[in-house]
Every structure is written in C-alpha cells, then in structure tokens.
Wavefront OBJ file of the C-alpha trace (Angstrom):
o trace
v -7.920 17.509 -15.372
v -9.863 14.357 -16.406
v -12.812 13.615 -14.202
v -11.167 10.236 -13.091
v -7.636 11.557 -12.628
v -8.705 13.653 -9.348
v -9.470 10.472 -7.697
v -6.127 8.828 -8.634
v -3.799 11.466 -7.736
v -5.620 11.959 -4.058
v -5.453 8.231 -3.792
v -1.800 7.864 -4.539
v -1.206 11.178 -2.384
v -3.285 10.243 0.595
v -1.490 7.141 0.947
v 2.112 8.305 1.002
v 1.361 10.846 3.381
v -0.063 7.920 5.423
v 2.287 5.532 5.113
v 4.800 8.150 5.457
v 3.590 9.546 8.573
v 2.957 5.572 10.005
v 6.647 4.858 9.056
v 7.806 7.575 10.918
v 5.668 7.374 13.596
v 7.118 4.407 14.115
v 10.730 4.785 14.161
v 9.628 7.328 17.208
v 7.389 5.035 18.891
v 10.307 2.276 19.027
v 13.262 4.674 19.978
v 10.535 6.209 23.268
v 9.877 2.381 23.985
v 13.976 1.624 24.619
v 14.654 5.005 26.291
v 11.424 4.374 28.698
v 11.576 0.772 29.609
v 15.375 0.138 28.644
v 14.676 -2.712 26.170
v 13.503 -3.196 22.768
v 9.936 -2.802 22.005
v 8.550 -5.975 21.102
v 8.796 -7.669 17.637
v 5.723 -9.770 18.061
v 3.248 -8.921 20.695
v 1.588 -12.630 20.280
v 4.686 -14.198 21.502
v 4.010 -15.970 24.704
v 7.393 -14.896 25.808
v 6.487 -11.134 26.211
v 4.757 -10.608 29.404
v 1.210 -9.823 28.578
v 1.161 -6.350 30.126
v 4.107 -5.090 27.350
v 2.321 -6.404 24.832
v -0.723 -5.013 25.641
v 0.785 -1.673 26.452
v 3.027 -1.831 23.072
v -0.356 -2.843 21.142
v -1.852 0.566 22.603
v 0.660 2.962 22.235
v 1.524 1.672 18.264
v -1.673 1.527 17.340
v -3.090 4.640 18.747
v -0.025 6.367 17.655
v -0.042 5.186 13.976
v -3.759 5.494 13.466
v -3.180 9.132 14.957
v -0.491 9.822 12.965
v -2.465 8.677 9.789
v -5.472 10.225 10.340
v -3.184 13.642 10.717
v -0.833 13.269 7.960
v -4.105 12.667 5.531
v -5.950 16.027 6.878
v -2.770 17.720 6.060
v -2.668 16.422 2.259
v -6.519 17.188 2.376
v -6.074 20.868 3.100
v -2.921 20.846 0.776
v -5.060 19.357 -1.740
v -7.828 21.763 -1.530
v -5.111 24.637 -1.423
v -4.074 23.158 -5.265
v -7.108 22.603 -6.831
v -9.835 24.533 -5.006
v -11.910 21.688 -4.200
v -11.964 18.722 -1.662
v -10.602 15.322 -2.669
v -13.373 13.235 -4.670
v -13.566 10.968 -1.476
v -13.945 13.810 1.239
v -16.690 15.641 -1.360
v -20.207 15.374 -0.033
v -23.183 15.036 -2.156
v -23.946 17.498 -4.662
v -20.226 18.799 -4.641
l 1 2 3 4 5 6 7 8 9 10 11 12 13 14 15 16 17 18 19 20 21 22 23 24 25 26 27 28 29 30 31 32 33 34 35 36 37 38 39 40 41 42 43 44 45 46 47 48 49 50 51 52 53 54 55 56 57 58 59 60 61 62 63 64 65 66 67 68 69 70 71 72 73 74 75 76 77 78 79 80 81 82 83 84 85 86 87 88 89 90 91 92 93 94 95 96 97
C-alpha cells in the first residue's frame, strides 16, 4: 500500500460508517419521538411555531444521539481497521508511529 493511500481509504471508510450510523440513528430518533409524544418530531427546531421546550428537547436528544452514534460507529471502523492492516488509521497514529 502507497504511503498516501492509508489515509484515503480510512477517510472514505470513517465517513460512511459515520454517516451511516447518523442516518440511522436518525430514522430511530424520529420513530421514539412519535411513539413518545404522539406527534412528529420537529422539521425545524427554529420555527417559532414549535414550542421552545420541543425544540430544545428535540435539539438534545438528535444531537447527542447522532454525535454518539458517530463517535461509535468510527471506533468500530477504527478497531476493524487495525484488525486489516495491523496498524491504527494515519489520523488516530500518534507521533513516532
């Protein structure tokens, strides 16, 4: 393997298991919201229709949840990562590595 092409696949890797897990994440995080308060979660928290306590309360829960999610689903292609090539990804690789 070429000495750039490390950092390219782990790029393209880490952010499909991201965006992956965030899409996902999602699609649970809006089916809990309808089953818990018995309407849809809201499409745009700014809007000064939406009481200010569900869009505060749907800003925490996505955004906690996504980054969570994420920050997961990129460990997970770390460690898969390091399983396939015996190293960390060139990001994650502290100095000297």
């Amino acid at each position: 393997m070429a000495k750039g092409d490390g950092s390219k696949v782990w790029s393209i890797f880490s952010l499909a298991a991201a965006l992956g897990a965030a899409a996902a994440t999602r699609k649970g995080i809006d089916k809990s919201w309808q089953v818990s308060t018995g309407k849809k979660p809201p499409e745009n928290p700014a809007d000064p229709d939406i009481d200010l306590w569900e869009a505060v309360a749907w800003a925490a829960v996505t955004g906690a949840a996504v980054s969570l999610a994420r920050m997961y689903a990129q460990r997970r292609a770390a460690s898969y990562y390091v399983k396939s090539t015996g190293k960390l990804p060139p990001p994650l690789r502290k100095d000297g590595e």
